[in-house]
Every structure is written in structure tokens, then in C-alpha cells.
C-alpha positions as CSV (number, residue, x, y, z in Angstrom):
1,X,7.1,13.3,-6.1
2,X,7.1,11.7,-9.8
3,X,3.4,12.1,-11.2
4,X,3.2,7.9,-13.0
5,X,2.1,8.5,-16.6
6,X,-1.8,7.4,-17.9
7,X,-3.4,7.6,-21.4
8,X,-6.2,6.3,-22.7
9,X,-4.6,2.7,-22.8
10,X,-5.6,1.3,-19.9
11,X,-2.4,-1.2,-20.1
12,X,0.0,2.1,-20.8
13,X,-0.7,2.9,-17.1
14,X,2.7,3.0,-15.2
15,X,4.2,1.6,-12.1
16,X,7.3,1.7,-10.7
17,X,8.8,-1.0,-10.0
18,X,12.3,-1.9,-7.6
19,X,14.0,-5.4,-8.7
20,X,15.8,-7.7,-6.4
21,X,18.6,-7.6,-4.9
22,X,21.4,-10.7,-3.0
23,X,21.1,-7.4,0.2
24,X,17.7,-7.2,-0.2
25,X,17.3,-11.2,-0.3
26,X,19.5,-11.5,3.2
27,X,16.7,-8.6,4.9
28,X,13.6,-10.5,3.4
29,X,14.6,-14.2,4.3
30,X,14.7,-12.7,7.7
31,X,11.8,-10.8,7.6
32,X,9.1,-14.1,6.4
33,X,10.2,-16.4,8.7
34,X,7.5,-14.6,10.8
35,X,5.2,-12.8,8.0
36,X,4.6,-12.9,4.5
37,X,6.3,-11.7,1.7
38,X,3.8,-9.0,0.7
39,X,4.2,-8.0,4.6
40,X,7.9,-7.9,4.7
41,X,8.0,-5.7,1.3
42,X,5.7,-3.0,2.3
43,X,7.6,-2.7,5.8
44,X,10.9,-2.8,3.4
45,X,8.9,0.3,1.7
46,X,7.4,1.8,4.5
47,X,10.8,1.9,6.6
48,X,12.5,5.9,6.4
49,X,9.5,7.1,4.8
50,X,10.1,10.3,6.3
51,X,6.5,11.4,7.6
52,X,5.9,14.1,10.0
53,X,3.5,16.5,11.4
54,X,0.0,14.9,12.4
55,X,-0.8,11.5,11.3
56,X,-3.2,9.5,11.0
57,X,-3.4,5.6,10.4
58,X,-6.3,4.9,9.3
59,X,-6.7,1.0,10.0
60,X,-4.4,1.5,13.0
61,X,-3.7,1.8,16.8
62,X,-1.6,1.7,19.4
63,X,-1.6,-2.1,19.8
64,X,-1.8,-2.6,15.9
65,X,0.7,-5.5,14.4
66,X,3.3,-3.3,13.0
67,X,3.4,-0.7,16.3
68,X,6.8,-1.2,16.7
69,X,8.0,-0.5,13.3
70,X,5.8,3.1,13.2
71,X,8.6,5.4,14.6
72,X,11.2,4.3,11.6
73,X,8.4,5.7,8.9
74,X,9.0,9.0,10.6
75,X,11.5,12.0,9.3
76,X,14.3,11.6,12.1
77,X,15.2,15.0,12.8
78,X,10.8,15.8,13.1
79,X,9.1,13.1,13.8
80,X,5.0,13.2,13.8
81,X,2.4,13.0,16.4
82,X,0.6,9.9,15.6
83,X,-3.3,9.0,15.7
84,X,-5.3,5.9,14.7
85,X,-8.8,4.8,13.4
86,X,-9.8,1.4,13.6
87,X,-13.3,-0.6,13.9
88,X,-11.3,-3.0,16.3
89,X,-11.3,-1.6,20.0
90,X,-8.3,-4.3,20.6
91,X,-6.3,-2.1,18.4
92,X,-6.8,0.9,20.7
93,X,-7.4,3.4,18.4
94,X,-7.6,7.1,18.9
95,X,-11.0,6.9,17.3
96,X,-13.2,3.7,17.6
97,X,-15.4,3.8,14.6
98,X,-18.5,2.2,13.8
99,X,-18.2,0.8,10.1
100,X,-18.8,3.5,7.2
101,X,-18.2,6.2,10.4
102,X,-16.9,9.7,9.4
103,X,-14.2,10.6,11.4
104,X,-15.3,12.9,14.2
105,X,-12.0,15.4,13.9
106,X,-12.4,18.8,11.9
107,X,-11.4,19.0,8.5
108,X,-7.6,19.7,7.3
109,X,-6.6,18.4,10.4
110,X,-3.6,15.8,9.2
111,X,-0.2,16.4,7.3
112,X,-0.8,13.0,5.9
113,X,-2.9,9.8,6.2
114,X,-1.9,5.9,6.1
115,X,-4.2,3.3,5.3
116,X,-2.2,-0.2,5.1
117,X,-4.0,-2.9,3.9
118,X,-7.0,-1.3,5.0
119,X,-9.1,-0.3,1.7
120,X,-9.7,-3.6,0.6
121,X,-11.9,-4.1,3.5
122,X,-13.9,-1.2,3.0
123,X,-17.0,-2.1,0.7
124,X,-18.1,1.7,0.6
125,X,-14.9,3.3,-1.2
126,X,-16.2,6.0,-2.4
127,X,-17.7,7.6,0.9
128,X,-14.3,6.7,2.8
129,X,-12.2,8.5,0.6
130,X,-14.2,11.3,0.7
131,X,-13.9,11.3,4.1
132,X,-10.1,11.1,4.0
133,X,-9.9,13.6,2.0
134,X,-11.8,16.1,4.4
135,X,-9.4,15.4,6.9
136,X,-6.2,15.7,5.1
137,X,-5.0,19.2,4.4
138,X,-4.3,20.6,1.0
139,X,-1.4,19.1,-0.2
140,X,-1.3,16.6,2.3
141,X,-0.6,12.9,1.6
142,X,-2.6,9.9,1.4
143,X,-0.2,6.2,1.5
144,X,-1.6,3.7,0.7
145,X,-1.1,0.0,0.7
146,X,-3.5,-2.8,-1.1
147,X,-2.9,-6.4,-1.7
148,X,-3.6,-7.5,-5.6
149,X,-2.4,-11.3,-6.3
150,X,-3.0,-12.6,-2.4
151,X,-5.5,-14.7,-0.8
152,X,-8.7,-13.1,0.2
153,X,-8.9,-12.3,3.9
154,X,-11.6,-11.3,5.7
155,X,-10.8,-8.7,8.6
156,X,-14.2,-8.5,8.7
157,X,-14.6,-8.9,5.4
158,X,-12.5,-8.4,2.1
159,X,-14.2,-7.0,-1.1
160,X,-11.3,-5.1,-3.5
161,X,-8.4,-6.4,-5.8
162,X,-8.0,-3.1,-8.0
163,X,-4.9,-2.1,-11.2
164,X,-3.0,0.7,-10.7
165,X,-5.5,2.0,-13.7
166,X,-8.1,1.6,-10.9
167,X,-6.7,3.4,-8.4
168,X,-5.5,6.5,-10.7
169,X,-9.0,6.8,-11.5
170,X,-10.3,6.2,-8.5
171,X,-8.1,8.6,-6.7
172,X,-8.4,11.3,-9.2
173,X,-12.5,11.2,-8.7
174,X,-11.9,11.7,-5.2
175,X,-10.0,14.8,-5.1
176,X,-6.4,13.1,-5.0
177,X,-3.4,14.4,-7.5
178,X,0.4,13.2,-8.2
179,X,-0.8,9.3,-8.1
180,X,2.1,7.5,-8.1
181,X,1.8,3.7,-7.8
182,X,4.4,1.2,-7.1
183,X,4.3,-3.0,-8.1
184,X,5.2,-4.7,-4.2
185,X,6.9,-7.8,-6.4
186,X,9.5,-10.0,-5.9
187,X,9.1,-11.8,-9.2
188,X,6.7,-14.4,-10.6
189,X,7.6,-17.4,-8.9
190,X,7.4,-16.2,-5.5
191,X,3.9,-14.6,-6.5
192,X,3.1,-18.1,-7.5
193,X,4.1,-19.6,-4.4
194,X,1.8,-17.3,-2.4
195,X,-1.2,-17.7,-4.3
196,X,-1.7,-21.1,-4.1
197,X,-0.5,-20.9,-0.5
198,X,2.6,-23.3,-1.2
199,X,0.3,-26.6,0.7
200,X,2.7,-29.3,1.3
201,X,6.0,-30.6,3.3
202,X,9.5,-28.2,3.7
203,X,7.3,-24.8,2.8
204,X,10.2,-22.9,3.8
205,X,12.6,-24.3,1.7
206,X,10.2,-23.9,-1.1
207,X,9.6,-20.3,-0.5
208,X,13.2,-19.5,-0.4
209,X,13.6,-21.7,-3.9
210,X,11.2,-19.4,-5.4
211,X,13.0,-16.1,-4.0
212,X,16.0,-17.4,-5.4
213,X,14.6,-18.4,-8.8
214,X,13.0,-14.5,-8.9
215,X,16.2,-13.5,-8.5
216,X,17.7,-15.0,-11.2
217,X,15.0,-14.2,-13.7
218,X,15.2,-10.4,-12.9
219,X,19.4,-10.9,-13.2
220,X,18.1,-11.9,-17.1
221,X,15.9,-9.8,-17.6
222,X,16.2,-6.1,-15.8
223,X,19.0,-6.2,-13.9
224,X,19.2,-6.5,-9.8
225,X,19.0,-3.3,-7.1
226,X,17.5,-1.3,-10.0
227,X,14.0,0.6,-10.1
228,X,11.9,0.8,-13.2
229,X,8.9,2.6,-14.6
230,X,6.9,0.0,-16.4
231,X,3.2,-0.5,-18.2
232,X,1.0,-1.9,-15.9
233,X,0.6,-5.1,-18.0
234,X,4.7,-5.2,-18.8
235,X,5.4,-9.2,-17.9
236,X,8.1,-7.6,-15.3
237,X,5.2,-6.4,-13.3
238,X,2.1,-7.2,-14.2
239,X,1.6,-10.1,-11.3
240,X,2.7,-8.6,-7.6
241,X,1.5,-9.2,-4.1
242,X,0.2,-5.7,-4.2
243,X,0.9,-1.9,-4.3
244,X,2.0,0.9,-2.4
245,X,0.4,4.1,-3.5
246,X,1.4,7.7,-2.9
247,X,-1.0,10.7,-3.9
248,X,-1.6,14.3,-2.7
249,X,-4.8,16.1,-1.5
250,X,-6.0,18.5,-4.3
251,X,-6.8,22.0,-2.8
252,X,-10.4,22.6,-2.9
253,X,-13.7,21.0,-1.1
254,X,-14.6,17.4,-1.2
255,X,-16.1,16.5,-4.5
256,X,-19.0,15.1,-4.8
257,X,-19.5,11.5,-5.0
258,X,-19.6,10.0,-8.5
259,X,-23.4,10.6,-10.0
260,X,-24.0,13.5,-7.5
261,X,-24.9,17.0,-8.9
């Protein structure tokens, strides 16, 4: 894992970031006839991940949106033993949790531990990623996806819209290491078309107007099927639909929360 670069500029922060491709055009046309796009490129991202050992989703279940894309995230000659944690019993999680719940499992217990689109709807950050962090083992990882330039959403409520400056601090104060954060973009038009929610007759054709468009700006500008490491303000990436975010437990007990002594 590549450990993303920081300094005191908070706009030196860096992403990566993977431009767009005609391949890659064909998959997500497909892909948001039934979703949207910030959907379609964090299953694009998730897809041969390569997890295994113990797992936990944490936002998950068994009857979760995405269950029948899970078994493609995992390494194909290991696989992983999966477990959930969700507030929502139609989910069926392995662990129904009452908001701001600890996790009733003993510490170390996972090899890694997913929360997809999931932190944004937890108002008490701090005291959940301490709690992730108890139950991952050292060295274990913590993927994470967030939505950034997307409608709010309430599932039951939605509260965070954080820069990858954020969530390198964030992280770090919570006992996470190798932070690597990745732009989920497509390009500025299509970002355009999904914040204002693209209201109006022949939406579809719209959409795929704007894909096309992003397409030919990044052909200008970066070059298609390639992946960057940009600034977090750099105009190629400073708009996405979100992030995907990959970071290791640091060995060592769970800090204390921010202010404690």
C-alpha cells in the first residue's frame, strides 16, 4: 500500500485519482441504468479487492443492497468469512446494534473492516472509530467509502461531507496509518449532473451526454485509462462524488478520544 503524501498545506494533500476510459464508459452505462454513478464507481472499485480472513461490514448484512456483489471483493484462491453490523434488522445483520452501540465481539477479532457509505451517517465519529479500531487486528484494514459532492440522504440521518485532508487527520487521531485516499470521479460534468439531480425530460440521455463530455475533457487534459496522484484541490479532482479510503490499524491500544487525558 502507497502511504498518499500530506504537509502542512492543507490543499498539498493527495489523492489518487483513475481517469476514464471508452471500456470503462461501456461497464458504467450499464451499471446506472439501475444506480447512480457514485454507486456504480465504488462497486467498479470494490470488485477483486482481494479481502480475506474475517470481515466485517460495518453498515451491512446478509440482505444488504450490494449482497450479491460481496463474494467478487474477496481474494479468489481464500476467500473470507463474512459478518455484518447494521441498526436496520431488515438487513439481517450478524450484530443488530442500537445507534452509538460498541460492537459486542472481543477485540482484534477482524482481518479487515468495510464501512460503505456508512460514516456519513454516524454523527458520533469519533467514538465509532474507536470502536473499529478495537476490533480490527494490528495491521488490519479499514475500507472505507464516503460520498462528498452528492445529495444529502438520510438513512436515518446524514451529518458528514469531509476532504481527504479530513479524513488523514481524522484517521491518524484514531489510531489508523498508510491512509490512502482515492477521488470516486468521473469528471466535472457528470458531478454537475448529479448534484442538481439532472430535474427534467430524457434524464438518461443527459446523463450519458455528460459521461461523454467527461470523457473528452480528461482525453485533453490527463489522458484516458490512466491513474494519477493529485493535490486535493488540483481542478482534475477536486469535485468527485466521493472517496474510497484504504488505511491500516496502528499496533497499540485504542487512543484516547481527542481532549481525553
Amino acid at each position: 500500500m502507497t502511504t498518499a503524501e500530506t504537509d502542512d498545506d492543507a490543499g498539498s494533500t493527495r489523492v489518487l485519482l483513475r481517469t476514464p476510459s471508452f471500456p470503462r464508459l461501456r461497464r458504467l452505462w450499464a451499471e446506472t441504468r439501475s444506480k447512480s454513478i457514485l454507486r456504480a464507481l465504488e462497486y467498479e472499485r470494490l470488485h477483486g479487492l482481494g479481502l480475506s480472513g474475517r470481515v466485517l461490514d460495518f453498515g451491512g448484512g446478509k440482505r444488504i443492497n450490494y449482497a450479491g456483489r460481496i463474494a467478487a471483493w474477496a481474494d479468489p484462491a481464500a476467500g473470507f468469512d463474512y459478518e455484518s453490523a447494521n441498526i436496520d434488522a431488515a438487513t439481517d445483520p450478524t450484530y443488530l446494534l442500537a445507534p452509538d452501540a460498541d460492537l459486542p465481539c472481543e477485540d482484534g477479532r477482524y482481518d479487515a473492516v468495510l464501512a460503505l457509505n456508512t460514516l456519513e451517517h454516524v454523527y458520533g465519529l469519533s467514538a465509532t472509530l474507536r470502536r473499529l479500531h478495537r476490533v480490527l487486528r494490528p495491521g488490519g484494514e479499514l475500507i472505507v467509502t464516503v460520498p462528498f459532492l452528492f445529495p444529502v440522504h438520510g438513512h436515518p440521518d446524514d451529518y458528514t461531507r469531509g476532504t481527504p485532508s479530513f479524513w488523514h487527520r481524522v484517521l491518524a487521531e484514531h489510531g489508523f496509518g498508510e491512509v490512502v485516499v482515492e477521488a470516486l470521479t468521473w469528471g466535472p460534468f457528470s458531478t454537475a449532473a448529479t448534484v442538481v439531480g439532472t430535474p427534467g425530460p430524457l434524464k438518461r440521455l443527459r446523463v450519458g451526454w455528460a459521461l461523454l463530455l467527461d470523457l473528452a475533457y480528461h482525453a485533453a487534459r490527463s489522458g484516458l485509462g490512466v491513474t494519477l496522484t493529485e493535490r486535493q484541490d488540483a481542478p482534475l479532482c477536486r469535485g468527485p462524488f466521493g472517496y474510497f479510503i484504504r488505511c491500516a490499524r496502528v499496533a497499540g491500544p485504542v487512543p484516547a478520544a481527542p481532549g481525553e487525558g
